[in-house]
C-alpha positions in Angstrom: 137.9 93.6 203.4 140.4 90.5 203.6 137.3 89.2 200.4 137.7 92.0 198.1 140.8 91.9 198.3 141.1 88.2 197.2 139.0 88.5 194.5 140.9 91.4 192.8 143.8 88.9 193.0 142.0 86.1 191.3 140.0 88.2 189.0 142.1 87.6 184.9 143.4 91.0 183.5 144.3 90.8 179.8 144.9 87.1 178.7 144.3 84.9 176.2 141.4 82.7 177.5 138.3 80.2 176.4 136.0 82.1 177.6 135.8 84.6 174.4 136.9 83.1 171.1 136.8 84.8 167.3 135.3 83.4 164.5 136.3 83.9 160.8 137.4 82.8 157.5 141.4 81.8 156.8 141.0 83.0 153.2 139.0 85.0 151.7 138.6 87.3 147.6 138.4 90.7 147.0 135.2 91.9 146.8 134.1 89.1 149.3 132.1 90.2 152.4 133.8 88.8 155.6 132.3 88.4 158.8 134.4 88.3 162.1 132.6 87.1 164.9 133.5 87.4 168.9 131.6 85.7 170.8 132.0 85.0 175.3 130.6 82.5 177.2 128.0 84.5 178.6 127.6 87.3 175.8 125.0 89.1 177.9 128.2 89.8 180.8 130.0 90.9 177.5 130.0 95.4 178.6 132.8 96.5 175.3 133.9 94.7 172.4 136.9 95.7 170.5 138.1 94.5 167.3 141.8 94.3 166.6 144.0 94.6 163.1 148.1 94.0 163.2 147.3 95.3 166.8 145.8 98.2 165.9 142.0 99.0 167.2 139.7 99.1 164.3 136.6 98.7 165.8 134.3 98.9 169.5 130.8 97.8 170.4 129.2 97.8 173.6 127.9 94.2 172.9 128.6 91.0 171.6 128.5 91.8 167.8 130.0 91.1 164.5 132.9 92.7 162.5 132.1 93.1 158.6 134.1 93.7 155.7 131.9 94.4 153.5 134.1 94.4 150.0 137.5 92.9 150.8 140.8 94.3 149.6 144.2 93.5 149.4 144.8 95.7 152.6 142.1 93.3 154.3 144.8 90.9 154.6 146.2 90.3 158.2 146.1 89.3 161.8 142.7 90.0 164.1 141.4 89.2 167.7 139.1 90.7 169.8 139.2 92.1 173.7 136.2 91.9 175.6 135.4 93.6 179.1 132.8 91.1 180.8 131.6 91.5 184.7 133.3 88.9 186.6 131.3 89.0 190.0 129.3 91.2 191.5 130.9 94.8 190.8 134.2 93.2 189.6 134.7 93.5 185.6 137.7 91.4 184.2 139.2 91.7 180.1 138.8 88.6 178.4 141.0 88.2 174.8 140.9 85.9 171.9 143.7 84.1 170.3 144.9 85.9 166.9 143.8 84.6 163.3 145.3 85.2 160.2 143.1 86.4 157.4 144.3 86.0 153.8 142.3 88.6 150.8 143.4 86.8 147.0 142.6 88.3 143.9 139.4 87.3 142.4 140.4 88.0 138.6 143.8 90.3 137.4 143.6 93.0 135.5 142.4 92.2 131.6 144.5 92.6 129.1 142.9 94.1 125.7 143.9 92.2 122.3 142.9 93.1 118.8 141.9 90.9 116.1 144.3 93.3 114.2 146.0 96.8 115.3 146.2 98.1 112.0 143.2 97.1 110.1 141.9 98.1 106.8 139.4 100.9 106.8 135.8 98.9 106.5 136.9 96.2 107.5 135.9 94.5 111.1 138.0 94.4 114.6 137.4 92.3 117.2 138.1 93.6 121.1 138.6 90.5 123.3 138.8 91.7 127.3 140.9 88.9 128.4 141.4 88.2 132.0 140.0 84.4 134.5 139.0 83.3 137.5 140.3 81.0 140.4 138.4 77.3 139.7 136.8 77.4 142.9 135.0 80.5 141.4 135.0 80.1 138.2 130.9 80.8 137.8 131.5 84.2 139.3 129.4 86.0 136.3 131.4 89.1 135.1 130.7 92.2 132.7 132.9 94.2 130.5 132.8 97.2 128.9 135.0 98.9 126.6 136.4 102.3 125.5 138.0 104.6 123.1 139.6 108.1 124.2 137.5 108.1 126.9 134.2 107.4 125.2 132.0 104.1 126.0 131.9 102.1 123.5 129.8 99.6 125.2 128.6 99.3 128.9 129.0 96.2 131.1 128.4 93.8 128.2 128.0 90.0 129.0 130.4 89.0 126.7 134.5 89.5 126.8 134.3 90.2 123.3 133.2 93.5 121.2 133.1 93.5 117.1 133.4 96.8 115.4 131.3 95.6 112.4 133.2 98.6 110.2 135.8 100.8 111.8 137.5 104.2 109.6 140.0 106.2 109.6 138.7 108.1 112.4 138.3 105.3 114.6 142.0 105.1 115.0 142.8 105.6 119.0 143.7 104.6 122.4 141.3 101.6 123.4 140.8 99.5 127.1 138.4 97.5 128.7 137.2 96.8 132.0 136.4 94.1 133.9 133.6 94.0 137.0 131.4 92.1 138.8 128.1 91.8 138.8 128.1 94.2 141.8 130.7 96.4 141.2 132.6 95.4 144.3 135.7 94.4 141.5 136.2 96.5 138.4 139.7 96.4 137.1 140.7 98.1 134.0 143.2 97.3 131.0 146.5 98.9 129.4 145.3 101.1 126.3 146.0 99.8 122.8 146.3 102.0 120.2 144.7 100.9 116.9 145.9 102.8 113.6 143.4 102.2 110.8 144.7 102.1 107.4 142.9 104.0 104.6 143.0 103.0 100.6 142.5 106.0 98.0 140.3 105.7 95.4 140.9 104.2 92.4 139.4 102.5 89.2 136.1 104.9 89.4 133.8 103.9 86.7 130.1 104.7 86.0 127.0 102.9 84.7 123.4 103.5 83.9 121.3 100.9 85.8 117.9 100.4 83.1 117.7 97.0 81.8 117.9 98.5 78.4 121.0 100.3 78.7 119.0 103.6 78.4 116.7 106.3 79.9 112.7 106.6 79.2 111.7 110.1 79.6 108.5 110.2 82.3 110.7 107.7 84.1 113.4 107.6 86.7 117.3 106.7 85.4 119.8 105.5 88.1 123.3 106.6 87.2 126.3 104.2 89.5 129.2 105.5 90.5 131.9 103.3 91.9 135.3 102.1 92.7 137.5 99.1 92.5 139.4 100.5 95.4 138.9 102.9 98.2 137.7 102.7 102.3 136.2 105.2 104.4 134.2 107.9 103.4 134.4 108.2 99.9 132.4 111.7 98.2 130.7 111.0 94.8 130.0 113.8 92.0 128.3 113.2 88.8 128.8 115.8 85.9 127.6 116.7 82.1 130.8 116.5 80.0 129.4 119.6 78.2 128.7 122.3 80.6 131.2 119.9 83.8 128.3 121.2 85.9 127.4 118.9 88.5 124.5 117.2 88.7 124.3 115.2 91.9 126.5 114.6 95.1 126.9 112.2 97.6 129.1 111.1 100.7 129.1 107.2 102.0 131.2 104.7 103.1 130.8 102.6 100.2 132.5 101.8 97.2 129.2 102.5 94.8 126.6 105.6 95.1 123.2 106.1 93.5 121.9 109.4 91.8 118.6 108.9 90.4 117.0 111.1 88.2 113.8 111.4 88.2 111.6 112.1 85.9 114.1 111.5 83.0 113.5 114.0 80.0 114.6 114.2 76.5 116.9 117.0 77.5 119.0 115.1 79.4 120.4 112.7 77.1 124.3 113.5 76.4 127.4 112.1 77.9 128.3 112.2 81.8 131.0 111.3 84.2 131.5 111.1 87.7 134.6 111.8 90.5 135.3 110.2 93.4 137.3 111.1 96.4 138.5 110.0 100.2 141.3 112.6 100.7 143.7 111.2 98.5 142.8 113.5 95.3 140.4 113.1 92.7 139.9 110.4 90.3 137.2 110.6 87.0 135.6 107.9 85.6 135.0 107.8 81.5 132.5 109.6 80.0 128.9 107.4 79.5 126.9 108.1 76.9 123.0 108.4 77.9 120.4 108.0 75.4 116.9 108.9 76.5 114.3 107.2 74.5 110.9 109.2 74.3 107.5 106.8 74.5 104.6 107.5 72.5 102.8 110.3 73.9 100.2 112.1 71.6 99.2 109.8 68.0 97.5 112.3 65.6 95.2 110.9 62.8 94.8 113.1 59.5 92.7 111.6 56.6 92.9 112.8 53.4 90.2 112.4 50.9 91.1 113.6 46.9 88.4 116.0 46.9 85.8 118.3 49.4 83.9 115.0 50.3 85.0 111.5 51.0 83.0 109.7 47.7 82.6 106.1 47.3 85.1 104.9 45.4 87.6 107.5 46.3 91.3 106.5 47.9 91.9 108.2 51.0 94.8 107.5 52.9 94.7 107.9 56.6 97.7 109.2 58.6 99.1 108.8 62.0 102.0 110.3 63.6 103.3 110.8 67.2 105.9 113.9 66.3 108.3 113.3 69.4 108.4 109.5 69.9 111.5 107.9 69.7 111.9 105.4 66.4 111.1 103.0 65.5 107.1 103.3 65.3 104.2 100.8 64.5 100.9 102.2 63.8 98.2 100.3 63.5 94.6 101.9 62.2 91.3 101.1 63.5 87.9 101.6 61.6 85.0 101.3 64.7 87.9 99.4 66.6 88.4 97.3 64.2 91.6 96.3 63.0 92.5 97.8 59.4 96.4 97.0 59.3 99.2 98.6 60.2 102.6 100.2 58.7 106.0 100.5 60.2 108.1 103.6 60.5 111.6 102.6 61.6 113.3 106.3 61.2 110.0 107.9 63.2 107.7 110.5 61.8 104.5 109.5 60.2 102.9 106.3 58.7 100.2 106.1 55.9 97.3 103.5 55.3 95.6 103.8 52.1 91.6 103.0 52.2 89.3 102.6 48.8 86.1 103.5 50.3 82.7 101.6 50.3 79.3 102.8 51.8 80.5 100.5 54.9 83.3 102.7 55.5 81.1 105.5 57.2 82.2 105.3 61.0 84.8 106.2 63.4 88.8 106.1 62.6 91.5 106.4 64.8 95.0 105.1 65.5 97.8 103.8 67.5 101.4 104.2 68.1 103.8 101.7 69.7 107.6 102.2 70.7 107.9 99.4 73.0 107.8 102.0 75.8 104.4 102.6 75.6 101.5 102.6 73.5 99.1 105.3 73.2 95.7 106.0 70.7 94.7 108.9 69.1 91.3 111.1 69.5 88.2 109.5 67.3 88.2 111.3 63.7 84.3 110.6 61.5 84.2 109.8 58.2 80.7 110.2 56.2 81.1 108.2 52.9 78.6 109.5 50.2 77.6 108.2 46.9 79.7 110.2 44.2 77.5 112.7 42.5 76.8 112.1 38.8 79.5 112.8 36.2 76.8 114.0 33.8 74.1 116.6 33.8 71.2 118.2 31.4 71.0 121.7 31.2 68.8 124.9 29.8 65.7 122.3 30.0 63.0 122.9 31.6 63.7 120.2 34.2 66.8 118.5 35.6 65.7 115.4 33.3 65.7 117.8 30.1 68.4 119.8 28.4 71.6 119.2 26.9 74.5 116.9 27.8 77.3 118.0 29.6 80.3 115.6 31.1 83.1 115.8 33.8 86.2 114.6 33.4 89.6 115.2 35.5 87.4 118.4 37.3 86.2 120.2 33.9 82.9 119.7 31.8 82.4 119.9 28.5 79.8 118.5 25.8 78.7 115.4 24.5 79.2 115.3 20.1 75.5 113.5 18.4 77.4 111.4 16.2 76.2 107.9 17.0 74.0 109.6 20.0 71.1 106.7 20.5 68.4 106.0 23.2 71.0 103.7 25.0 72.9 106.4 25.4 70.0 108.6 26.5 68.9 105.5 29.1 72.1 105.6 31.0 72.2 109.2 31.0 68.8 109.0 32.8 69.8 106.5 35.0 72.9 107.8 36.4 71.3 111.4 37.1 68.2 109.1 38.8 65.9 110.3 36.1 62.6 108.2 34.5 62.6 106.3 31.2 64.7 108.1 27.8 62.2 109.7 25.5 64.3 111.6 23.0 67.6 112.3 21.4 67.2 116.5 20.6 69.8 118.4 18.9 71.3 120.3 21.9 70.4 123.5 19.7 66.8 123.3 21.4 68.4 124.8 24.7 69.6 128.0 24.3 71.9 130.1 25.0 74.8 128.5 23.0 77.5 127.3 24.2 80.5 128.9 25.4 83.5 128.1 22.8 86.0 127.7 25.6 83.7 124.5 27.1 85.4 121.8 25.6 83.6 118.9 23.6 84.8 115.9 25.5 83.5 112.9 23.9 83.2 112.5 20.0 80.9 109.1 19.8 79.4 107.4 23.2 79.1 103.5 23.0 76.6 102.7 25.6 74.5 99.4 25.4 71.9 100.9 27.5 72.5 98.3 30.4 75.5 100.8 32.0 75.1 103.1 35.6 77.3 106.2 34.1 77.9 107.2 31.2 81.5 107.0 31.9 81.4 103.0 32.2 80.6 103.5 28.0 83.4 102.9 25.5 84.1 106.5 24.0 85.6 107.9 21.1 87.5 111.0 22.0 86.8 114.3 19.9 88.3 114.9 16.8 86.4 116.9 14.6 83.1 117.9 16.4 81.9 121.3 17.6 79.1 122.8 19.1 76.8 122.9 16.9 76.4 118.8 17.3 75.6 118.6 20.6 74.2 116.2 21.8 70.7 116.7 24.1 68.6 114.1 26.0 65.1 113.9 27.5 63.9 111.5 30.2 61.4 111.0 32.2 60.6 113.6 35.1 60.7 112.7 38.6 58.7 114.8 40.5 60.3 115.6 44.5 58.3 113.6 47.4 56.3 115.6 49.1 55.3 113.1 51.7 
């Protein structure tokens, strides 16, 4: 009994001793994670732990084990020490307790401070958010993220860099704006004062319009561009084009930009006339002047007409061959091909038609056709044939009792008429046989051997016939016209028959 006793006398309650001791860090940042370590002599005689804060309990285990702050504040900051009950001896426990320590939580970064490459920028123009805040040296590779915002919206999330560019901001970007700063764990985000940013718009003014073609003009089947735009203006501007005749509009568009596009596409001839455009951001209306648009029309169907003087196309006839594109715009070239090969070509600078005049030879049977050429396109006509035939003979014997028998009859200018005896010879008889393909001349006969007589209103159309017998017609002779010869001279002729082949 007198034993116990002793030892409950000996036995340390409450005091500061070696035996347990705490173990932590003097200074610490927010966000940091701070251990606090008690630890006894014998930690296996350790039965509670308690952890103390500004003397206030904050924490018991029924071992030895570690105190953690895992993400330190501000409110971290203070005095700790431990109490530990530990058995002493046999079934005696004693309190053991550690000195105090004073544990000190500094800010890691303060709060950033959002700045503005300008507070009141022109609409279009760029703005520059800088997130603006630093770290302590010995932590100054602490790798942080930002993000900013704009009347609550995100404008960009935990971005690497302090800065953010607004490549274009408008009218109504104008608001409150912050940042926030973090670490890469989240365990500090701090947040900015809002800065309101007032964006300054510019009203339209100095609208003009232009037709982009490298001409200066439309081509109909093509696409035209019309440009509207202003000298001066931000945000979003609205774009109208119009006809000055009918003010109807013809296109419409909303950008922010100081030039729009209408394209019109295909271009035809109907819309050539003059045209305007508007332009607007809010600030009223302003017109451009009114552009005159021609639209030039490209060669699109050449026709090719030929025109002989008579039924059939004759050797020795003039034809003149004719090409025209009716709607092409001015000026024109034709050219005209016979069998694709180049005859020549004629001009027409007002438009409409062009002729090429053609004396024909037995070489000028074929194919004709043409071309026409604006300089916005070129285009030939369908194939036309031409059969070129020898002329048929300007003479003829008739009442015989064969083509190559009877008496002479002439055409000239499209009527026919007789042939007077006076001077009639067997020259003149041989080329009469050899233009109408007849044999040798055998006789000069009165024409009064072929009955009936002939009519009085059939003219006599050549007085005296010169021929040297060496001629093909009758009409190469020198002539006398008529001047006192009637039908009761007229001339006849006999050649040669030629009898058909019958082969």
């Amino acid at each position: 009994m007198l034993l116990w006793s002793l030892l409950l006398i000996l036995a340390p309650v409450g005091v500061q001793s070696d035996w347990l001791s705490i173990s932590m860090p003097h200074r610490a940042y927010e966000g940091d994670r701070v251990d606090i370590s008690c630890t006894g002599e014998k930690n296996h005689d350790i039965k509670r732990l308690k952890y103390f804060k500004d003397g206030s309990h904050i924490a018991t285990y029924s071992s030895a084990s570690s105190y953690t702050i895992s993400n330190a504040r501000f409110s971290d900051s203070g005095s700790y020490f431990c109490k530990a009950d530990r058995k002493f001896f046999l079934f005696i426990d004693t309190t053991e307790e550690t000195r105090s320590m004073w544990l000190n939580v500094q800010e890691l970064f303060p709060a950033p401070g959002l700045t503005a490459s300008s507070l009141q920028p022109i609409e279009g123009s760029s703005v520059t958010l800088s997130c603006n805040t630093w770290l302590p040296s010995d932590r100054a590779t602490t790798p942080l993220r930002y993000s900013f915002f704009k009347d609550g919206r995100t404008l960009r999330s935990e971005w690497s860099s302090p800065k953010f560019t607004i490549s274009a901001i408008w009218k109504e970007d104008s608001g409150n704006y912050w940042c926030e700063a973090m670490t890469s764990s989240h365990s500090v985000v701090k947040r900015s004062h809002r800065s309101y940013i007032d964006v300054e718009r510019i009203p339209v003014s100095q609208v003009s319009m232009e037709i982009q073609s490298p001409n200066g003009w439309g081509v109909e089947g093509q696409k035209l561009v019309l440009v509207c735009s202003v000298a001066k203006g931000t945000g979003l501007i609205t774009y109208s084009w119009h006809r000055e005749d009918t003010k109807e509009s013809v296109g419409r568009d909303s950008q922010h930009s100081q030039r729009a596009e209408l394209e019109i596409s295909p271009v035809r001839e109907s819309h050539a006339g003059g045209y305007y455009c508007t332009a607007h951001n809010s600030y009223g209306l302003v017109q451009s002047a009114v552009v005159n648009i021609t639209v030039k029309v490209p060669v699109l169907d050449p026709v090719l007409s030929i025109s002989v003087p008579g039924v059939l196309p004759f050797i020795g006839d003039v034809v003149e061959l004719q090409c025209e594109d009716k709607r092409a715009s001015p000026p024109l070239l034709y050219w005209f091909y016979h069998e694709n090969i180049t005859l020549g070509n004629t001009s027409a600078p007002s438009g409409g038609k062009a002729a090429f005049k053609l004396t024909l030879t037995a070489g000028h049977s074929g194919n004709y056709s043409c071309e026409a050429d604006n300089g916005w396109g070129m285009k030939r006509s369908e194939v036309l044939p031409l059969h070129v035939t020898e002329p048929p003979p300007k003479v003829r014997l008739v009442n015989g009792p064969h083509h190559c028998e009877g008496r002479v009859e002439v055409e000239q200018e499209g009527r026919w008429g007789t042939v007077c005896d006076d001077g009639w010879d067997m020259k003149d008889v041989a080329v009469v046989c050899r233009e109408l393909g007849c044999g040798a001349a055998k006789h000069t006969p009165i024409a009064m051997l072929y009955p009936p007589v002939v009519d009085e209103a059939l003219p006599v159309l050549i007085q005296v016939a010169l021929c040297n017998g060496t001629e093909k017609s009758l009409a190469e002779c020198e002539q006398v016209e008529t001047f006192d010869c009637g039908h009761d001279e007229d001339a006849g002729a006999v050649c040669e028959a030629v009898l058909p082949n019958t082969s």
